[in-house]
LOPAKE-487719 format. One line per field, with one value per residue: chain; x, y, z of N, C-alpha, C in turn; residue in one letter; residue number from 0. Coordinates in Angstrom, 3 decimals. Example, Ala and Ser with C-alpha at 12.3 -4.5 7.8 and 13.67 -1.06 7.14 Angstrom:
chain A/A $
n_x 13.190/12.850 $
n_y -5.690/-2.250 $
n_z 7.800/7.080 $
ca_x 12.300/13.670 $
ca_y -4.500/-1.060 $
ca_z 7.800/7.140 $
c_x 13.200/12.900 $
c_y -3.300/0.030 $
c_z 7.800/7.870 $
res A/S $
n 0/1 $
This chain:
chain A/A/A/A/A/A/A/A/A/A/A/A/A/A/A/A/A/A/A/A/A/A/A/A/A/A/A/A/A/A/A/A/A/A/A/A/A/A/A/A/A/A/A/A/A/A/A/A/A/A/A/A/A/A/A/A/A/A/A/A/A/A/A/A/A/A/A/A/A/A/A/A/A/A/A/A/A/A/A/A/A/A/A/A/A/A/A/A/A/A/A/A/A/A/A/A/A/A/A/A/A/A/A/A/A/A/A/A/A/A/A/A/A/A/A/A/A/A/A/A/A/A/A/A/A/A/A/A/A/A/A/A/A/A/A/A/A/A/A/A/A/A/A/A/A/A/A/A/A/A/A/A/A/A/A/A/A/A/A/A/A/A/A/A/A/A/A/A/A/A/A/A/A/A/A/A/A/A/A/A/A/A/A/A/A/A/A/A/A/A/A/A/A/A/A/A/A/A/A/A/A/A/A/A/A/A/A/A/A/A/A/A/A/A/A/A/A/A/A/A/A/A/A/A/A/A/A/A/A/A/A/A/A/A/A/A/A/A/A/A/A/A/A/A/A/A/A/A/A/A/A $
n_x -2.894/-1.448/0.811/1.888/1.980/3.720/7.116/10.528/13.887/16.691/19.850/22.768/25.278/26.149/25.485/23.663/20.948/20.232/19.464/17.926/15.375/14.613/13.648/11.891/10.025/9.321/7.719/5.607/3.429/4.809/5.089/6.491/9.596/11.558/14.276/12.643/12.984/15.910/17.740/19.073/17.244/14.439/13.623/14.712/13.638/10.617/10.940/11.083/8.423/7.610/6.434/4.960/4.285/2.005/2.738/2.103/2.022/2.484/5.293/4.376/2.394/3.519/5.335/3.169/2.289/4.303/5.137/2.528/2.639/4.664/4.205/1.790/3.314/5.331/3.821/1.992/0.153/-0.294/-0.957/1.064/3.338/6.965/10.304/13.777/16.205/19.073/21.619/22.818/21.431/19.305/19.062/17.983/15.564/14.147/14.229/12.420/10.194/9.659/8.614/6.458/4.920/4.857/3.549/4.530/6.405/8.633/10.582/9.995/6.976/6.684/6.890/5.378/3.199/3.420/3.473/1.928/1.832/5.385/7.739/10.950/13.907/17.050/20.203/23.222/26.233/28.924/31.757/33.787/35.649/35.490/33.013/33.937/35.393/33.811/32.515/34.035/34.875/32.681/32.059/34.636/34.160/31.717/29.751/27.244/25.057/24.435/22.880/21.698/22.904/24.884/23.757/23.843/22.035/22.176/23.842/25.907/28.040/30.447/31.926/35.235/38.664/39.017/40.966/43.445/42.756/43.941/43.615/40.710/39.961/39.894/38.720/36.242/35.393/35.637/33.603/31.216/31.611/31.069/28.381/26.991/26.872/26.007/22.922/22.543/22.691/20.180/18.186/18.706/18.094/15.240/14.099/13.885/13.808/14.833/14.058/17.010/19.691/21.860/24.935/25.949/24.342/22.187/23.415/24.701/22.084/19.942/16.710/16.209/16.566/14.360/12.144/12.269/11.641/9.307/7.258/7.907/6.622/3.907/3.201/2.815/5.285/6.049/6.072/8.371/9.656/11.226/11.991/13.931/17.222/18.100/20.031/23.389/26.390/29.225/32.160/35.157/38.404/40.149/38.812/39.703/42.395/42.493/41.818/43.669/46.219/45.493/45.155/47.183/49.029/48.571/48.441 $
n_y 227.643/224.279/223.967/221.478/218.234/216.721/216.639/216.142/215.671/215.433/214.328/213.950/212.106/214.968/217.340/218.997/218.372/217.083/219.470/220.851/219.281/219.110/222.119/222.058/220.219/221.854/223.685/222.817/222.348/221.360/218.341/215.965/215.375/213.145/210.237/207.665/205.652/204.803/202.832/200.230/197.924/195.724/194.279/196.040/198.389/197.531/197.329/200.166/201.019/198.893/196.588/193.575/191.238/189.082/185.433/184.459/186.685/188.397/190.256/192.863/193.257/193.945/196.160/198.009/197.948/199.285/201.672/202.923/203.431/204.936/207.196/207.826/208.845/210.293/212.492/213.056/215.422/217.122/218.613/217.457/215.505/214.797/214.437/212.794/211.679/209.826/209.449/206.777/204.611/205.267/203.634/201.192/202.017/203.053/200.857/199.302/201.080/200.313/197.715/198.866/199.684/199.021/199.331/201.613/204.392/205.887/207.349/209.142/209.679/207.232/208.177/210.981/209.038/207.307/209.618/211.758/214.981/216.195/218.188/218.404/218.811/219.808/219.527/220.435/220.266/222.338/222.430/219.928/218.743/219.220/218.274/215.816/215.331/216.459/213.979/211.589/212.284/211.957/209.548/208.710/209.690/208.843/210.741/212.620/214.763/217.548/219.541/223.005/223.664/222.194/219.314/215.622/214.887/213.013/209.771/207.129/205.589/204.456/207.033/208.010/209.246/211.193/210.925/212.050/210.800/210.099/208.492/207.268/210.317/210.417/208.817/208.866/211.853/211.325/209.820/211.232/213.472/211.435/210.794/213.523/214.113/211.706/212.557/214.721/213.547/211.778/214.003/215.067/213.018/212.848/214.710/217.041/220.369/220.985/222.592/224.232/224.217/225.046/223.784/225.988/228.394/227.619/227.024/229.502/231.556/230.279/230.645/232.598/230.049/228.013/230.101/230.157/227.462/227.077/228.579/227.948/225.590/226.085/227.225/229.172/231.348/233.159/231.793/230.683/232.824/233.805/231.160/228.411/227.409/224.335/222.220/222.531/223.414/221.086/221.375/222.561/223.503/221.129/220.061/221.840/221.848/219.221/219.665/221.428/220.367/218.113/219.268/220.448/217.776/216.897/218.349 $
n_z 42.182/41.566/39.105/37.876/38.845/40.345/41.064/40.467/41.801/40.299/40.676/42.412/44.939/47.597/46.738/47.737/47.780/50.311/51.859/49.826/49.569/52.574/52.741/50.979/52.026/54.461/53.732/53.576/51.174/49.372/48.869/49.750/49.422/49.063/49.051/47.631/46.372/46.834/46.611/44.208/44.622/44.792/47.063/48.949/48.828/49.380/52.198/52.982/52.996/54.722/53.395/52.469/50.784/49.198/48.832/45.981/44.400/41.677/39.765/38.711/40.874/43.055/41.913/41.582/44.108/45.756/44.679/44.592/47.832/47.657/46.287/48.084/50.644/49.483/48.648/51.255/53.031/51.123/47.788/45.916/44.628/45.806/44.684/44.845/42.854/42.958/40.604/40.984/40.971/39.024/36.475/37.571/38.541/36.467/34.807/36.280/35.934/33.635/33.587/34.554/33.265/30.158/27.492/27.084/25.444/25.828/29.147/29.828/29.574/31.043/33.355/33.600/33.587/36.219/38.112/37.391/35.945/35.630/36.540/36.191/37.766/38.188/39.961/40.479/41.285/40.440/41.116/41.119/42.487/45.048/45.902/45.495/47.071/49.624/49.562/50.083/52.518/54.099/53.624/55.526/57.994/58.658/58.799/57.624/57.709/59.407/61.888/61.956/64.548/65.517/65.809/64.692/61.986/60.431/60.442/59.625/60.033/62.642/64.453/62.805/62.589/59.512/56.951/54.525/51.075/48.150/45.896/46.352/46.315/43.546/41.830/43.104/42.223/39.208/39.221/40.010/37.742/35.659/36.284/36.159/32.973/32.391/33.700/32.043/29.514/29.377/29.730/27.198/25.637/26.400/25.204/27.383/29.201/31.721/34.808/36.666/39.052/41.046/43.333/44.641/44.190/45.864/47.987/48.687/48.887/49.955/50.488/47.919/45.964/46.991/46.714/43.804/42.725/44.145/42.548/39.797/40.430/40.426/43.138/46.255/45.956/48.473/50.727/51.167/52.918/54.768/55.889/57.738/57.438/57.078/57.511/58.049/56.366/56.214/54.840/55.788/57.302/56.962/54.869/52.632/52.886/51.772/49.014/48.271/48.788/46.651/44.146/43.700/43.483/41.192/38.985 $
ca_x -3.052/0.002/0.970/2.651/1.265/4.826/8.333/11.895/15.487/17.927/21.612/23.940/25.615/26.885/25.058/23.234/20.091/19.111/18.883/16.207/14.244/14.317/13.457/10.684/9.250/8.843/6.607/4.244/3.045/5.819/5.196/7.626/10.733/13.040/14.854/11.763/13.980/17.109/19.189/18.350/16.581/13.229/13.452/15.143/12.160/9.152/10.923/11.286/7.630/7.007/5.021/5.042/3.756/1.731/4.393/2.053/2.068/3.342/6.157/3.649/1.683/4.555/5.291/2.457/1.936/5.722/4.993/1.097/3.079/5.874/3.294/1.223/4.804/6.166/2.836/1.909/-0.994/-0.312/-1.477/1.933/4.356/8.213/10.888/14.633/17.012/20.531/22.150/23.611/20.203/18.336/19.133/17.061/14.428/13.476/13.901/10.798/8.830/9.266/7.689/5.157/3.793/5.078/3.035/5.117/7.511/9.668/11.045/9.100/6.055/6.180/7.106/3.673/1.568/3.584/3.328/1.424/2.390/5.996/8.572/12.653/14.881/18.278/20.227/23.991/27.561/29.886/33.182/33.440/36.782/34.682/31.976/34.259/36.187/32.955/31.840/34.998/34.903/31.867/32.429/35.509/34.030/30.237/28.946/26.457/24.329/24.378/22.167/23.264/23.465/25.876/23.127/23.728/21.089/22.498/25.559/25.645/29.096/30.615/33.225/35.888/38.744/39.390/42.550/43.431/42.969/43.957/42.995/39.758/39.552/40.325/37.437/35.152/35.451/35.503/32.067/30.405/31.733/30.068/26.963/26.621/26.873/24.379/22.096/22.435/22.809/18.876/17.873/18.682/17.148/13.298/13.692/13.529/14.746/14.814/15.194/18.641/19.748/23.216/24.713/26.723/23.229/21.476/24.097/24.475/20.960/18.320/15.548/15.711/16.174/12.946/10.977/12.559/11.109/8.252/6.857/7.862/5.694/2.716/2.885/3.311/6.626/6.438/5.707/9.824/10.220/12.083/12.336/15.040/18.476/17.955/21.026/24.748/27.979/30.483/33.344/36.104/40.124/40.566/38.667/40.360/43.692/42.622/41.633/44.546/46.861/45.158/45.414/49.016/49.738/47.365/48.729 $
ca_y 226.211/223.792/224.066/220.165/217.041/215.994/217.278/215.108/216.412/214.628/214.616/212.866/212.779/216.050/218.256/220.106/217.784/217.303/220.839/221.571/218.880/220.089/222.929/221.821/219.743/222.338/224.620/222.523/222.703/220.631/217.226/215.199/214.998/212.106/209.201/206.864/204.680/204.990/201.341/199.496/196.581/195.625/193.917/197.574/199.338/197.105/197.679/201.254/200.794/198.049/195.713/191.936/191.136/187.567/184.244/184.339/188.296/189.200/191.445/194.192/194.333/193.963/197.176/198.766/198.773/199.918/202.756/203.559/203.804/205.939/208.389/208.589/208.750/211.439/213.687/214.056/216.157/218.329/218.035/217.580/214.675/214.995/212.483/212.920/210.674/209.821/208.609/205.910/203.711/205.739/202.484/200.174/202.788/202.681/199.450/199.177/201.578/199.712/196.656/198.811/200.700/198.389/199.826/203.766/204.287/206.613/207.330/210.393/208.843/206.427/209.659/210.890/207.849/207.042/210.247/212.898/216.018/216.220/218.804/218.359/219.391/219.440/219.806/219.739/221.082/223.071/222.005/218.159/218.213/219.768/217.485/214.033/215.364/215.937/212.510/210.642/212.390/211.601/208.082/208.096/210.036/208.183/211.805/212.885/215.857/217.913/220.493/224.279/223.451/220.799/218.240/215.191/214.777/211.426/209.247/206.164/204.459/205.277/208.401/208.357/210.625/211.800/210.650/212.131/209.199/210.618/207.546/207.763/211.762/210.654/207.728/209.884/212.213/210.872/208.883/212.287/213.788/210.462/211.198/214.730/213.652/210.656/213.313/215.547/212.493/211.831/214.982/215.429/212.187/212.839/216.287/217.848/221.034/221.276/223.686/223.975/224.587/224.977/224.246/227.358/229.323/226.802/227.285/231.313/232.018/228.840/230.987/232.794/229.622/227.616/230.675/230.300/225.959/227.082/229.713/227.124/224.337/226.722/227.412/230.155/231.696/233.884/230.700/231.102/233.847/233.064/229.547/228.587/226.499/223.300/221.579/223.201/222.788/220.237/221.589/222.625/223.498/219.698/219.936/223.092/221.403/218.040/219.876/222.716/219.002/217.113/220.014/220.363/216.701/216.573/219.984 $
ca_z 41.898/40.923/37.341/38.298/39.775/40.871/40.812/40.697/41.440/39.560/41.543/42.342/46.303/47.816/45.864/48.278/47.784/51.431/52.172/49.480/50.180/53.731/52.859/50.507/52.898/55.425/53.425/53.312/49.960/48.421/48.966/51.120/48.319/49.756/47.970/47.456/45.444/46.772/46.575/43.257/45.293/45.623/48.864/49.904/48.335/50.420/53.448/53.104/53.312/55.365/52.863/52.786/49.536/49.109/48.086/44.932/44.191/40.770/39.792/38.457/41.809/43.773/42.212/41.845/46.123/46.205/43.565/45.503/49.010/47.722/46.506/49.514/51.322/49.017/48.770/52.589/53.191/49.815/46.796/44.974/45.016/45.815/44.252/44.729/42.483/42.690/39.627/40.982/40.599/38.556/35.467/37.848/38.633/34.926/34.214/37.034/35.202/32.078/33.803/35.083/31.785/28.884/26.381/26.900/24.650/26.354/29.964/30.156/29.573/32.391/34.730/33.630/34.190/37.398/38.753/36.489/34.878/36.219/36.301/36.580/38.363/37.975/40.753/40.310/41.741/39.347/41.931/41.513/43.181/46.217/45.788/45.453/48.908/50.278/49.475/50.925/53.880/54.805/54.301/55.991/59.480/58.900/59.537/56.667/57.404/60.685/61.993/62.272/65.874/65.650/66.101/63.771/61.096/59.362/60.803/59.230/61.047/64.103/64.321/62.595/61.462/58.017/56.352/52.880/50.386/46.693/44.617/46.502/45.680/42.012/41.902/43.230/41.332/37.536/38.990/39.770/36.741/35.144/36.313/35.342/32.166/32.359/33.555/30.334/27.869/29.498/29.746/26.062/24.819/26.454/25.327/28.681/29.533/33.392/35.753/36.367/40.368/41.373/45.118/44.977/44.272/46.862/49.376/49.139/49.280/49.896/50.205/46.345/45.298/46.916/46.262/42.500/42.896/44.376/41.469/38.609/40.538/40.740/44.634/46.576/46.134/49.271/51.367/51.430/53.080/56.743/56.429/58.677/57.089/58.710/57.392/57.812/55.785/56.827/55.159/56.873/57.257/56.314/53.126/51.810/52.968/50.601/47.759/47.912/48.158/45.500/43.107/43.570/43.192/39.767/38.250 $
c_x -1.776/-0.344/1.057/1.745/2.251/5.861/9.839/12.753/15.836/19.159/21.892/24.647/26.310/26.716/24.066/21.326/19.090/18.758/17.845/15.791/13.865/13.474/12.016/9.706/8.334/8.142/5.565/3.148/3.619/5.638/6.500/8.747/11.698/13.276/14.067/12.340/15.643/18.506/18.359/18.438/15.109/12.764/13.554/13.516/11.213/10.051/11.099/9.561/6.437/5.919/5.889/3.949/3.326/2.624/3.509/1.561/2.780/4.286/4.710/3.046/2.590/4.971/4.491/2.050/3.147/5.293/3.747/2.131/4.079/4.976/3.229/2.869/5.373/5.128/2.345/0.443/-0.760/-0.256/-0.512/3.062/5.396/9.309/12.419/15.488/18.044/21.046/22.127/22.665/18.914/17.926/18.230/15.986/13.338/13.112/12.384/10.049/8.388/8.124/6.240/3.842/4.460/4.630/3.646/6.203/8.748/9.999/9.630/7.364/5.442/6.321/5.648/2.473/1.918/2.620/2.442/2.207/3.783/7.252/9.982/13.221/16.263/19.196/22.142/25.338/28.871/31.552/32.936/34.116/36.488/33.691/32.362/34.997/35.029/32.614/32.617/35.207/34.018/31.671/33.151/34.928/32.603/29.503/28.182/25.790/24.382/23.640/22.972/23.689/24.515/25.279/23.490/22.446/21.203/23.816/25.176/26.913/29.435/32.168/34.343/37.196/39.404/40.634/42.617/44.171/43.057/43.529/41.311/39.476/39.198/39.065/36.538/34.322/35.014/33.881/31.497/30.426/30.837/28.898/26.114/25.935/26.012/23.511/21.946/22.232/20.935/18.199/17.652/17.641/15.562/13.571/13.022/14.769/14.513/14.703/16.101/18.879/21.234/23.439/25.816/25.400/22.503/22.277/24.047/23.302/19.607/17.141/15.030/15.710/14.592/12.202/11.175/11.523/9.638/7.067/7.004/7.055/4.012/2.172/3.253/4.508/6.851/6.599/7.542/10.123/10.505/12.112/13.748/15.815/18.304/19.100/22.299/25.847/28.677/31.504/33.929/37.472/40.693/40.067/39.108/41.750/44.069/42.863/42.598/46.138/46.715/44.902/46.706/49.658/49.142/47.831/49.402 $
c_y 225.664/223.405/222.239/219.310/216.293/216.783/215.851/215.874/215.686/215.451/213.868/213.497/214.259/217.285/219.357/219.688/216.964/218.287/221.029/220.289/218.867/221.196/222.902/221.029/220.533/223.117/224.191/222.148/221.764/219.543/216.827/214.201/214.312/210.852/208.066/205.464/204.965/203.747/200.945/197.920/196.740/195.526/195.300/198.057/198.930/197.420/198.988/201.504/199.859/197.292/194.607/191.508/189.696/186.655/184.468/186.070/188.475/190.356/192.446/194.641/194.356/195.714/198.315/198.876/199.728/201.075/203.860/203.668/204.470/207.420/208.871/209.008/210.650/212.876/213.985/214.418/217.383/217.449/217.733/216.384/214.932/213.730/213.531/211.918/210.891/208.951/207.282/204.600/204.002/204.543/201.884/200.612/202.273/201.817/198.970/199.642/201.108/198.963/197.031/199.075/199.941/198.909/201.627/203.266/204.906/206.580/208.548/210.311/208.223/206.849/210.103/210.360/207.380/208.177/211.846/213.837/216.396/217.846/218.323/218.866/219.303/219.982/219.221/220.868/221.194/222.641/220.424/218.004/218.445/218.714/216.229/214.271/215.314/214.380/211.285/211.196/212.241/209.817/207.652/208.209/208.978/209.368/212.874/214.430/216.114/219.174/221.864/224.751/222.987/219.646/217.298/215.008/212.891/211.033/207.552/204.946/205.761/206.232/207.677/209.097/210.337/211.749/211.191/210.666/209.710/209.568/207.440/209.213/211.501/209.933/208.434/210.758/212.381/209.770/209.960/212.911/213.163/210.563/212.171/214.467/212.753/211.245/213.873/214.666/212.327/212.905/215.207/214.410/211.843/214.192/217.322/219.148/221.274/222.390/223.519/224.664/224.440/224.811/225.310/228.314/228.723/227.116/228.807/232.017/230.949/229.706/231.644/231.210/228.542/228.760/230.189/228.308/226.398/227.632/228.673/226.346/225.377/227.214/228.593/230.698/231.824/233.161/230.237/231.781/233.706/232.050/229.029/227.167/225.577/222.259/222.658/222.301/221.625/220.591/222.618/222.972/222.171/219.626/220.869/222.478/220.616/218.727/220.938/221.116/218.214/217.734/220.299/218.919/216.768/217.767/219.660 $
c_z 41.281/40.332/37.474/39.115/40.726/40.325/40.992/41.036/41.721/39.764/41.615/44.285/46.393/46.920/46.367/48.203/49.704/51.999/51.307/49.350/51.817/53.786/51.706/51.393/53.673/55.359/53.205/52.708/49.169/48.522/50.137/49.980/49.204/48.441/48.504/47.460/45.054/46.309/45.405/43.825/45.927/46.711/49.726/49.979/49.055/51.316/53.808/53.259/54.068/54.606/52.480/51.588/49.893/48.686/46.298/44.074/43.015/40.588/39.689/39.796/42.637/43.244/42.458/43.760/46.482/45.602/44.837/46.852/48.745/47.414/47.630/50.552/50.903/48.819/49.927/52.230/52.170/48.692/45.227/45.370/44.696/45.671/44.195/44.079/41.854/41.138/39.668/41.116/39.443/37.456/35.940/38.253/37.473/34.497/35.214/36.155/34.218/32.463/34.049/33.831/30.546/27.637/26.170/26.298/25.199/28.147/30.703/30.044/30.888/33.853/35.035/34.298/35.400/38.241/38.468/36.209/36.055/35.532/37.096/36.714/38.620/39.007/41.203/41.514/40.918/40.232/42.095/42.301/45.060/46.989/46.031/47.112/49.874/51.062/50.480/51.934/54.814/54.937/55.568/57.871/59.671/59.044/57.926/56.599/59.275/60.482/62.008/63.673/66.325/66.328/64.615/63.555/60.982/59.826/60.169/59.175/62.241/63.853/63.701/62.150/60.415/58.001/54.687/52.230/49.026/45.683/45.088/46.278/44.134/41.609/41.854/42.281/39.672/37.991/39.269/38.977/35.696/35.023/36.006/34.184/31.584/32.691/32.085/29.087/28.566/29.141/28.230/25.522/25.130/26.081/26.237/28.684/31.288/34.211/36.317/38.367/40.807/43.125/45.254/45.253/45.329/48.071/49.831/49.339/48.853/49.737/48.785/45.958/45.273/46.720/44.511/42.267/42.689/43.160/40.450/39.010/40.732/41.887/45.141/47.083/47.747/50.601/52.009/52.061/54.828/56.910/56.909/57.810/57.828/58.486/57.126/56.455/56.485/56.525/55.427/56.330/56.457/54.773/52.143/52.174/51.803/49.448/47.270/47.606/47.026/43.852/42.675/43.241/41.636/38.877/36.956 $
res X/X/X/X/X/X/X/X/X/X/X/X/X/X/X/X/X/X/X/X/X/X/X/X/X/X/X/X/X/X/X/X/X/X/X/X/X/X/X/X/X/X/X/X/X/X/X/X/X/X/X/X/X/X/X/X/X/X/X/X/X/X/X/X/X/X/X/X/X/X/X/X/X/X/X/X/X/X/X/X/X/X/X/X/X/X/X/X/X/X/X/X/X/X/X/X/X/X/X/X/X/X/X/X/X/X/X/X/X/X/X/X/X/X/X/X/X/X/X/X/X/X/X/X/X/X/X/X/X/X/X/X/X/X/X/X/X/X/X/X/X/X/X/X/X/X/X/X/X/X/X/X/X/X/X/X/X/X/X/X/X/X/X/X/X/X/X/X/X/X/X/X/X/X/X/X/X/X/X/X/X/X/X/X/X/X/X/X/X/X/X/X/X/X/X/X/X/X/X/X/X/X/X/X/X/X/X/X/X/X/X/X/X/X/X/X/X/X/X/X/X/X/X/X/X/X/X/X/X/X/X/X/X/X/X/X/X/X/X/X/X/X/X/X/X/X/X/X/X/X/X $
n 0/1/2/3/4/5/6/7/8/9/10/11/12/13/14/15/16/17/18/19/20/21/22/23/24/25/26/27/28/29/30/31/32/33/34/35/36/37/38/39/40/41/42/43/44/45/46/47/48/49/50/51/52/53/54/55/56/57/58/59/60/61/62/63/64/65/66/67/68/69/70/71/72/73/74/75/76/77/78/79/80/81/82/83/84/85/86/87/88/89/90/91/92/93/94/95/96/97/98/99/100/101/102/103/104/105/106/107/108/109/110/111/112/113/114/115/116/117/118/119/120/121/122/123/124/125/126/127/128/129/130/131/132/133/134/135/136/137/138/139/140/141/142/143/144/145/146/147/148/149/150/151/152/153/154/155/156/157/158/159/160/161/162/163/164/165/166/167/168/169/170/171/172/173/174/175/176/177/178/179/180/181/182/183/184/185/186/187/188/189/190/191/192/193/194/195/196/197/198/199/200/201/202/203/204/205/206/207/208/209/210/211/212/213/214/215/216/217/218/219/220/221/222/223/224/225/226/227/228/229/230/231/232/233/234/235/236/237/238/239/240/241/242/243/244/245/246/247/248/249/250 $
């Protein structure tokens, strides 16, 4: 039986965050962990669920249908809901929940009464300089997540190629560094300790670590065992070129 009523992992891009929710998804068990509340915009948020709220609809139920359809959305046919969130909205997340639960005092609180007894997940990458090249190279090509076929997953412009951009490496960078950081400064002030997930340990062996997910949420570890990688690497010769360049200029 799951210990948890819901799970989060708290990241930030290029962290190795659509592989395990891939890979939580596909057991079955896990809920259906995607970015619910990915853009800080309401309008985003109803159309990520297709709802058309009344002209005289209050904020509160306005969120409460957004909130009720991200559930059903993020729990699936299991009895556990899945929530992935990027930093880089998490401020206007909250500020929702405030509106929704006014009377909670804390953050952690309105995690609870959103979503019940929750566990966190922390879900970071120890190489930022890895992580910020990542990031700008997937801007620069539009090419996000690919299969280990070489089917794209996620393209989100049309081809292009990769130019090293060092004030973009540097940007990057010091805003994923940023966010780390705004994780842990939270983390500290609800007195959470997380489970802690690295994408070095996520990348070298996915399956210890969703069995390692699975076992803290109360599910069956073994429920891991041959689940097939369904997202590859992207980098490449070019991104060991950037980051062997952008260490030598920065030295």
């Amino acid at each position: 039986m799951a210990r948890y009523q819901s799970y989060v992992i708290c990241t930030s891009p290029r962290s190795g965050s659509t592989l395990l929710c891939s890979l939580l998804a596909a057991t079955g068990l896990a809920g259906n962990p995607c970015s619910h509340f990915h853009d800080p915009s309401i309008s985003e948020w109803l159309g990520y669920y297709d709802l058309k709220p009344t002209e005289h609809a209050g904020e509160r139920d306005v969120l409460d249908a957004i909130f009720d359809a991200a559930r059903a959305y993020g729990t699936g046919n299991t009895d556990i809901f899945g929530l992935r969130l990027q930093r880089h909205s998490f401020g206007f997340f909250v500020r929702q929940m405030d509106i929704l639960y006014p009377d909670l005092t804390n953050d952690l609180a309105r995690f609870q009464a959103a979503f019940g007894k929750t566990l966190f997940i922390q879900l970071s990458r120890a190489n930022k300089l890895d992580q910020a090249i990542s990031y700008v190279k997937a801007s620069q090509t539009g090419l996000w997540h690919m299969a280990p076929d070489g089917t794209e997953i996620e393209r989100l412009s049309e081809p292009q190629e990769p130019f090293y951009d060092a004030e973009a490496i540097a940007r990057q960078l010091a805003d994923l560094t940023a966010m780390d950081q705004q994780w842990e400064h939270w983390f500290a002030n609800q007195s959470l300790d997380p489970l802690r997930v690295t994408y070095d340990e996520l990348s070298a062996d996915p399956t210890s670590v969703l069995a390692r997910i699975l076992d803290a949420l109360g599910l069956d570890q073994e429920t891991a065992e041959g689940m097939a990688t369904p997202v590859a690497k992207l980098a490449d010769a070019t991104s060991r070129n950037w980051a062997e360049r952008f260490l030598a200029e920065n030295d």
